[in-house]
C-alpha positions as CSV (number, residue, x, y, z in Angstrom):
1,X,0.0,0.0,0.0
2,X,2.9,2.4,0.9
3,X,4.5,1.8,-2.2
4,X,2.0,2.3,-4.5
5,X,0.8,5.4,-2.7
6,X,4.2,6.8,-2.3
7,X,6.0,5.3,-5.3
8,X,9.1,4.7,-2.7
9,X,11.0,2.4,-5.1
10,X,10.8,4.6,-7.9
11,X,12.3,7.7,-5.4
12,X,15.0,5.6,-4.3
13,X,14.1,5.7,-1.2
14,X,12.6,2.9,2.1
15,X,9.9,2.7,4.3
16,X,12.9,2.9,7.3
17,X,14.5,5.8,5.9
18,X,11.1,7.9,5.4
19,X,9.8,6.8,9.1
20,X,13.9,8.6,10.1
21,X,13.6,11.7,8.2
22,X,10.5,12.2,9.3
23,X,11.0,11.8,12.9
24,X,14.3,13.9,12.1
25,X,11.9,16.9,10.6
26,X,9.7,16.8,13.5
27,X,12.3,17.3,16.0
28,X,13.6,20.4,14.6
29,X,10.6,22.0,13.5
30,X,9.2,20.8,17.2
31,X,9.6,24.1,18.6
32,X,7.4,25.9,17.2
33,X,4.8,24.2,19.7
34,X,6.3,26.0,22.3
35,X,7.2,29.7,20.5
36,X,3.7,29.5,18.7
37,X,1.5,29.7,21.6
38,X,4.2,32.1,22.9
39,X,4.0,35.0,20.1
40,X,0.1,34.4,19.7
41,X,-0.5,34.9,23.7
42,X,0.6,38.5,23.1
43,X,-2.4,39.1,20.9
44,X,-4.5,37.9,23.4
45,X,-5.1,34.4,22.5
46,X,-5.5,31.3,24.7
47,X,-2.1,29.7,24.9
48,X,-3.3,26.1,26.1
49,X,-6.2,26.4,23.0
50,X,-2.8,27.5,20.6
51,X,-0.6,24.8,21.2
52,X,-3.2,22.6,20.6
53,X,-4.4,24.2,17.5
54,X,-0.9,24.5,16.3
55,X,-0.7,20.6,16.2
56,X,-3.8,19.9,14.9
57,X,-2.6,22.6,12.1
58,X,0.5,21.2,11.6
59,X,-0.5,17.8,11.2
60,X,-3.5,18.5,8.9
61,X,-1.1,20.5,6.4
62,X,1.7,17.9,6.4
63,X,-1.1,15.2,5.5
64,X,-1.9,16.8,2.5
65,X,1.1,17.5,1.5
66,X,2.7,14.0,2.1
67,X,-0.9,11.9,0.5
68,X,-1.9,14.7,-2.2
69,X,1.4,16.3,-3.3
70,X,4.1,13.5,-2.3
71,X,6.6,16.0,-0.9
72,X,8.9,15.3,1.8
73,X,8.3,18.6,3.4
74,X,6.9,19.5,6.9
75,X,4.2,22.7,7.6
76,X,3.1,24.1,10.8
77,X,2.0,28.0,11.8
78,X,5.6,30.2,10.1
79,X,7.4,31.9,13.1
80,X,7.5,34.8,10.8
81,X,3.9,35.3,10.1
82,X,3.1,34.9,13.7
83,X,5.0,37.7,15.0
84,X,3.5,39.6,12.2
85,X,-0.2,38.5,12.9
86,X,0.4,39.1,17.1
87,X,2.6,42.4,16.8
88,X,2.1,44.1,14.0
89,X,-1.9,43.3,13.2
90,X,-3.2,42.9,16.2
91,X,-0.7,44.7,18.5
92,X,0.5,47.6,16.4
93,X,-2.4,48.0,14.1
94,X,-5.4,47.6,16.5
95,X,-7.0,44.7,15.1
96,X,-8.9,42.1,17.3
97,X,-7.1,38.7,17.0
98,X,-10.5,37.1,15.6
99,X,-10.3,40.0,12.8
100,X,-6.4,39.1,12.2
101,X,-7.7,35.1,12.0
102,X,-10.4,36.4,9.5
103,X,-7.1,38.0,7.2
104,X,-5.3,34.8,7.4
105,X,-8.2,32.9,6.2
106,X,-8.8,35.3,3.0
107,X,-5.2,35.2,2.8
108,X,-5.2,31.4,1.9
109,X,-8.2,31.7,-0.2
110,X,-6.1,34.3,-2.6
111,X,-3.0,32.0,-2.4
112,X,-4.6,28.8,-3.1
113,X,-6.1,30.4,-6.3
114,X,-2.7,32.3,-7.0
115,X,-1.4,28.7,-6.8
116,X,-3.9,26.8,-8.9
117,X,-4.0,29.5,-11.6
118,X,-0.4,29.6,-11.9
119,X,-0.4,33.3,-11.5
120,X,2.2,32.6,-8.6
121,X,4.7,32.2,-11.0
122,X,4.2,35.3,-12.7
123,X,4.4,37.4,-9.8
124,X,7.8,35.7,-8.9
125,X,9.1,36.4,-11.6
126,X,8.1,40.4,-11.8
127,X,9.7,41.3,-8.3
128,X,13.5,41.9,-9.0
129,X,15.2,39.5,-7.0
130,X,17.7,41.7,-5.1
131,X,13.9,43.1,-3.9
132,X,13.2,39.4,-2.8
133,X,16.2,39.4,-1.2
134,X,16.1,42.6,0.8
135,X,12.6,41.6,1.6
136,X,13.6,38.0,3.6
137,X,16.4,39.7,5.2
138,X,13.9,42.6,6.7
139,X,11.9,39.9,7.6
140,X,14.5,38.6,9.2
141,X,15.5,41.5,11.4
142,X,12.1,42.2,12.2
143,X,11.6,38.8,14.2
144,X,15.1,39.7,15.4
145,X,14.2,43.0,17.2
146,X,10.8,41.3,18.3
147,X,12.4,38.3,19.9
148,X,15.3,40.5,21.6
149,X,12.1,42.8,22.7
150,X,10.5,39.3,24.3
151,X,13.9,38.3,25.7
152,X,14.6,41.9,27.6
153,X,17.4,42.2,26.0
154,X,16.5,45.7,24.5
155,X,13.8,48.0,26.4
156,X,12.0,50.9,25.2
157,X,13.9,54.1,26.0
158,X,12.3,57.9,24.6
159,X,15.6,59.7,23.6
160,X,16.8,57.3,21.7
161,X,13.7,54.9,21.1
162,X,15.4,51.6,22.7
163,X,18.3,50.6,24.9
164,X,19.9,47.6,26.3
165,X,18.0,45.7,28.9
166,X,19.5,44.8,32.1
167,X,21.9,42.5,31.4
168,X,22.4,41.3,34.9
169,X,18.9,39.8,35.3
170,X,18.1,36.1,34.1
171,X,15.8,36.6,31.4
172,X,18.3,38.1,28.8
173,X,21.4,36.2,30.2
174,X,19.4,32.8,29.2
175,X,18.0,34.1,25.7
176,X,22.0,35.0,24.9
177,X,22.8,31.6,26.3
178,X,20.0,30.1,24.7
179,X,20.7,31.8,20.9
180,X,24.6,30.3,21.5
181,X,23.3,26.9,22.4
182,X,21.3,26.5,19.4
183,X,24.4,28.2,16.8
184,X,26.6,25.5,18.3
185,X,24.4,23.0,18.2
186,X,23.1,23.4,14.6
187,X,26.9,23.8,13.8
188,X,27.4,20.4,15.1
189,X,24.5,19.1,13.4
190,X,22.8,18.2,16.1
191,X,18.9,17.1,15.2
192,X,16.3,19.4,16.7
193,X,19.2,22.0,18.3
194,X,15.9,24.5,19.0
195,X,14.1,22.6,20.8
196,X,17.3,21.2,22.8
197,X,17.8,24.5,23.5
198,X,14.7,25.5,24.6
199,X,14.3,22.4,27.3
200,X,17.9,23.5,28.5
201,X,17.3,27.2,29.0
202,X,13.7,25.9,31.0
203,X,15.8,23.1,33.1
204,X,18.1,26.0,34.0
205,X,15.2,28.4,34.8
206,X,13.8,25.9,36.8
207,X,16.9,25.2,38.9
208,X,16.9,29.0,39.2
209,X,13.5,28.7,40.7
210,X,11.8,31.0,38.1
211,X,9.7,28.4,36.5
212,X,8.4,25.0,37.9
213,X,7.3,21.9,36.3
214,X,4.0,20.8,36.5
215,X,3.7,17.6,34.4
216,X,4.5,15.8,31.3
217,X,1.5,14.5,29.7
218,X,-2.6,15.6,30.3
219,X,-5.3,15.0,28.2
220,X,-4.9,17.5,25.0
221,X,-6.7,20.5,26.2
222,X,-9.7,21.7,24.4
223,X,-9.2,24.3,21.3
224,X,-13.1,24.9,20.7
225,X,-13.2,28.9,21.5
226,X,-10.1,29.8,18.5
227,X,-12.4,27.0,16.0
228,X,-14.0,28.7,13.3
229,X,-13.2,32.3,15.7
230,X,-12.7,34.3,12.1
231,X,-14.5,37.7,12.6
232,X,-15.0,39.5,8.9
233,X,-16.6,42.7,10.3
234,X,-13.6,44.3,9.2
235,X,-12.8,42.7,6.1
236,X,-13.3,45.3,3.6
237,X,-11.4,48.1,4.9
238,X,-8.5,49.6,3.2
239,X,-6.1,48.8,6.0
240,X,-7.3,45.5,5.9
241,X,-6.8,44.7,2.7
242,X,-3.4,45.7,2.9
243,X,-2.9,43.2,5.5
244,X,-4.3,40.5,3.6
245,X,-1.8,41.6,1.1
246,X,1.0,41.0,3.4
247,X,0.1,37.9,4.3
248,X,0.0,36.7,0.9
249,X,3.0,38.4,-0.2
250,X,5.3,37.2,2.5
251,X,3.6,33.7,2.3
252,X,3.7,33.5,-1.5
253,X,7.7,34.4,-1.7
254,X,8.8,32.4,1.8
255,X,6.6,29.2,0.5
256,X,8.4,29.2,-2.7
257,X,11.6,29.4,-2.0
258,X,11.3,26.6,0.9
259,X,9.6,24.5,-1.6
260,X,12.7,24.9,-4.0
261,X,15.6,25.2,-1.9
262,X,14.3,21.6,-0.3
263,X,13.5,20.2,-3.3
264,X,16.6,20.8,-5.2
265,X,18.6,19.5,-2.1
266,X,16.4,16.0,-2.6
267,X,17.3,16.0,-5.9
268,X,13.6,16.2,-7.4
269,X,14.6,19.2,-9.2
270,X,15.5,19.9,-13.1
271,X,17.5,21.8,-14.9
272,X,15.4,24.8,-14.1
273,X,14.7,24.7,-10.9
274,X,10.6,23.0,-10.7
275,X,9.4,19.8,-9.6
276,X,6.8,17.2,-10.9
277,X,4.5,18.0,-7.7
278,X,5.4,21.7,-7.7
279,X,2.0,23.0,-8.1
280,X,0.2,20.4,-6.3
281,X,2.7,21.3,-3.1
282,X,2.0,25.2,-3.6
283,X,-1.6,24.4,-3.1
284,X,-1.3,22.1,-0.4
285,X,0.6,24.8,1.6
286,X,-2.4,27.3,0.7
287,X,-4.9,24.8,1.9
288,X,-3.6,24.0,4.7
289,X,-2.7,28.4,5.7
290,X,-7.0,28.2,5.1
291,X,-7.9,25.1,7.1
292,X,-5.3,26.8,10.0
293,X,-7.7,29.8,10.4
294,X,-10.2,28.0,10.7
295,X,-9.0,25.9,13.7
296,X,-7.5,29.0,14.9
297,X,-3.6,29.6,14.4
298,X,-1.9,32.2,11.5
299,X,-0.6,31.0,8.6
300,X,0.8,27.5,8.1
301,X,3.8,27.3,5.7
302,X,6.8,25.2,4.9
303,X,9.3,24.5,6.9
304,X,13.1,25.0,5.4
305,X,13.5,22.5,8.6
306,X,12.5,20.0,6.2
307,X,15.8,19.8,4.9
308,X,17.1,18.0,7.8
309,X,15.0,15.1,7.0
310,X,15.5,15.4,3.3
311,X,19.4,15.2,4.3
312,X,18.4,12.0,6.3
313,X,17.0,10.6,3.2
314,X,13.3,11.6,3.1
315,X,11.8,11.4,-0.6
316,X,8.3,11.4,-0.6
317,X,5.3,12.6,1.5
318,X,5.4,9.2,3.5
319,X,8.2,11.7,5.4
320,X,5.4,14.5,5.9
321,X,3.1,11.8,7.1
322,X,5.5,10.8,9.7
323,X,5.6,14.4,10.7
324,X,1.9,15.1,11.0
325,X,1.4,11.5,13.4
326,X,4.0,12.9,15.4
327,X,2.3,16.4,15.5
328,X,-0.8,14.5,16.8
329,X,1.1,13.1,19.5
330,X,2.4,16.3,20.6
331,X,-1.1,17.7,21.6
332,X,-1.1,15.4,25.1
333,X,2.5,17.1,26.4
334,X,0.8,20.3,26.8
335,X,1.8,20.7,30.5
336,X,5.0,21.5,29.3
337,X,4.0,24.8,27.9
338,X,3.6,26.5,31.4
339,X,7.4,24.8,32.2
340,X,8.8,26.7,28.8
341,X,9.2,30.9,29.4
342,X,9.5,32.9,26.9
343,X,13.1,33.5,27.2
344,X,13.7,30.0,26.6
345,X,11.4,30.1,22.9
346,X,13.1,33.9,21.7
347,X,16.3,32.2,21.4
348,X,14.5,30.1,18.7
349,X,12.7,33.3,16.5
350,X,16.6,35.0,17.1
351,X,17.8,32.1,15.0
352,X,15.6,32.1,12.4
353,X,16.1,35.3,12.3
354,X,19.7,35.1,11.8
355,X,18.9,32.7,9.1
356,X,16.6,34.5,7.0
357,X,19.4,37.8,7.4
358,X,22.2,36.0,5.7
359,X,20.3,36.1,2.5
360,X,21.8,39.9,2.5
361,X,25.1,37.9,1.0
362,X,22.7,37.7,-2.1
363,X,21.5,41.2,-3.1
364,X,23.7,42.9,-5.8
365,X,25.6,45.2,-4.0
366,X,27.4,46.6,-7.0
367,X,24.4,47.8,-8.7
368,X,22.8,50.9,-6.5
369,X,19.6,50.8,-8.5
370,X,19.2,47.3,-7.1
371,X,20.4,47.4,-3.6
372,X,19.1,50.2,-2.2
373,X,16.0,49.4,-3.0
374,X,16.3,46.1,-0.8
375,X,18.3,48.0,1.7
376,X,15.3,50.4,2.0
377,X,12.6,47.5,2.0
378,X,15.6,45.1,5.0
379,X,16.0,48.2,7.4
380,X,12.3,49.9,6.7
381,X,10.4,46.7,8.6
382,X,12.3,46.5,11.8
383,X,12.3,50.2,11.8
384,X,8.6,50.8,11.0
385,X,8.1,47.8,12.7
386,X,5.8,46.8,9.8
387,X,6.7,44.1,7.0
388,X,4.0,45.6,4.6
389,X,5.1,48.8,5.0
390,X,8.9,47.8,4.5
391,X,7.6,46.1,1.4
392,X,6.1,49.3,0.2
393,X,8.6,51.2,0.4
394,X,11.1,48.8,-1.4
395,X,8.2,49.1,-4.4
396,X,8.4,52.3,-4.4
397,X,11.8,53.3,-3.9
398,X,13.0,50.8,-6.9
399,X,10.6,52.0,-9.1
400,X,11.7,55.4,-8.3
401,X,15.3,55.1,-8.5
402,X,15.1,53.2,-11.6
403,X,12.7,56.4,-13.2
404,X,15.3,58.8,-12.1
405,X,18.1,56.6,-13.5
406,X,16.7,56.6,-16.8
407,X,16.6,52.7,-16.6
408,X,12.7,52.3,-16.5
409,X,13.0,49.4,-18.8
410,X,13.9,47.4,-15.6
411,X,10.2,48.1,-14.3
412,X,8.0,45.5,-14.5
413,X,3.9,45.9,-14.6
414,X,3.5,44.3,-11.1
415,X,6.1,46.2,-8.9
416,X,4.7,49.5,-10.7
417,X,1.0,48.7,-9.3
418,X,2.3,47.9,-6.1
419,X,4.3,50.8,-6.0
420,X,1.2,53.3,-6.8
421,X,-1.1,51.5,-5.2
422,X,1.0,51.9,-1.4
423,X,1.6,55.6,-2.2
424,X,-2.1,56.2,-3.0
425,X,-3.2,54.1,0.3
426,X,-0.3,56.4,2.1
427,X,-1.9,59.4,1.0
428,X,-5.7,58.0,2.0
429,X,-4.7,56.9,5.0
430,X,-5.7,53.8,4.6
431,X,-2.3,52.0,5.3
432,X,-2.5,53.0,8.7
């Protein structure tokens, strides 16, 4: 039955080695059951009803993608679009979380037709790819200045907008220890170095005496206030829309990438990059960022993680099965959660951000036209503390610069529209 569903003889590939990379994947994408219900408490969310929901969510998308698309990948609510749901929308915008869940939902409505329609692949390929670049890497300092914010490792200070934290007290001293930890550990290719990380910094902390343990397995707990929670009241506005946007943008470009970087290191690849199941794993990741809100987490995506089990041999979606029963029996070590602080999960959002900044190696830095663009879009989100409107202003300032420079062949249609269209919701008002 496996074989036939799977076609594991034709991939190369055994039932042994699949059941090992999938257990591989899940342990070092396993944090996020701890840093998800983390970043979604600050928006006001149930954490106990999140960590739950972010299992459930995890293991419904890896399903599809391992029995539908037969990809070895493993999905589960992005760290990135998390911290942009619980700070930015909800926190920094004003939106209700039920409202942000309602964005999310509309969100993978647009992508899954984006995806089916193949107009995916022609909005790739308009954005200029130092832009694509500068966008990850803002992306990537954005989650860094949130997690160092959750860590107390910088505090909010008027004259000069932030300052160190105290450096003395636990809370940052463990985050730094914890960040180190995981470098070292993913430098020794350890398997699951986040999450070993995060259980050390909370042993620590509770030697310290600043968190106890209260168990290690309960009955999951239940999940039925965040289910089908959406609120659309404020669908249609402006600044909504915007934010629906952003979801789909950041989604769209951080899905496809994953999906081609893991891919081409499982050797599924041809000579121009796609895959036979390329389109059937683009929707799969859409459906499943769909299903999510409805159950009540942000956006579920594609885990670059995956590559650990591809490296341990995973082929086919028997992999991202394995993944999404072990997601299942995650939901009954909920106790846990209260055991984990948040010091102990910023570490983890500090490394993916660190990750996601090294793309900077990437943009062309001897072409100005190109790179300060992307500088403006990398430094604009931590700064405005928004990734739309660090997008926006990337649009705008390449389109711009390339004007001025007399080089407006380089425009294309799509970052033109984008460009007008943030200016005009600028001048409305609308973009908050």
């Amino acid at each position: 039955m496996l074989e036939k569903m799977f076609k594991l003889k034709a991939h190369g590939t055994t039932v042994k080695t699949e059941v090992m990379a999938g257990l591989t994947t899940f342990l070092t994408m396993a944090y996020i059951l701890f840093a998800n219900p983390d970043i979604m408490g600050a928006a006001g969310m149930p954490v106990h009803a999140v960590f739950v929901a972010t299992a459930v969510a995890g293991a419904l998308g890896c399903f599809v993608m391992g029995l539908w698309a037969n990809f070895p990948a493993g999905l589960a609510p992005g760290m990135g679009l998390n911290a942009f749901f619980a700070f930015a929308v909800v926190g920094g915008m004003g939106y209700t979380w039920n409202q942000a869940l309602a964005a999310v939902f509309v969100s993978g409505i647009i992508f899954f037709l984006l995806s089916a329609f193949r107009i995916r692949e022609w909005i790739i390929g308009s954005i200029p790819e130092s832009l694509r670049h500068g966008i990850t890497v803002g992306i990537g300092l954005f989650l860094t200045i949130i997690a160092f914010k959750n860590a107390g490792i910088i505090v909010s200070f008027e004259p000069t907008l932030v300052k160190l934290g105290d450096m003395t007290s636990p809370g940052p001293i463990l985050a730094g220890f914890g960040l180190l930890l995981i470098i070292a550990l993913d430098h020794k290719k350890v398997p699951g170095a986040v999450l070993v990380s995060i259980l050390i910094v909370s042993i620590i902390a509770a030697f310290l005496g600043l968190t106890h343990f209260s168990g290690l397995v309960s009955a999951p707990p239940s999940m039925s206030e965040l289910v089908f929670a959406m609120d659309f009241s404020r669908s249609l506005e402006a600044g909504m829309i915007s934010v629906v946007l952003a979801f789909v943008f950041v989604d769209l470009f951080d899905t496809s990438g994953t999906l081609m970087a893991t891919a081409s290191k499982a050797g599924l690849t041809d000579e121009n990059g796609k895959f036979d199941n390329m389109g059937r794993a683009m929707v799969a990741d859409s459906a499943a960022t769909t299903a999510g809100a409805a159950i009540g987490v942000s956006s579920v995506t594609t885990y670059v993680e995956s590559g650990a089990g591809i490296a341990a041999g995973g082929r086919t979606g028997l992999t991202a099965v394995v993944v999404g029963i072990m997601f299942l029996v995650a939901m009954f070590f909920s106790p846990l959660l209260s055991f984990v602080p948040a010091y102990a999960t910023a570490p983890a959002l500090m490394f993916v951000g660190l990750l996601m900044t090294s793309d900077m190696t990437n943009i062309h830095w001897d072409d100005m036209t190109e790179s300060a663009p992307a500088w403006i879009a990398a430094i604009g989100m931590p700064l405005f503390f928004s990734i739309s409107h660090g997008i926006g202003m990337g649009f705008v300032a390449y389109t711009a610069v390339k004007l001025m420079s007399g080089r407006y062949r380089d425009i294309k249609p799509a970052v033109a529209i984008v460009a007008v269209l943030y200016i005009v919701g600028l001048a409305t008002g609308t973009l908050g």
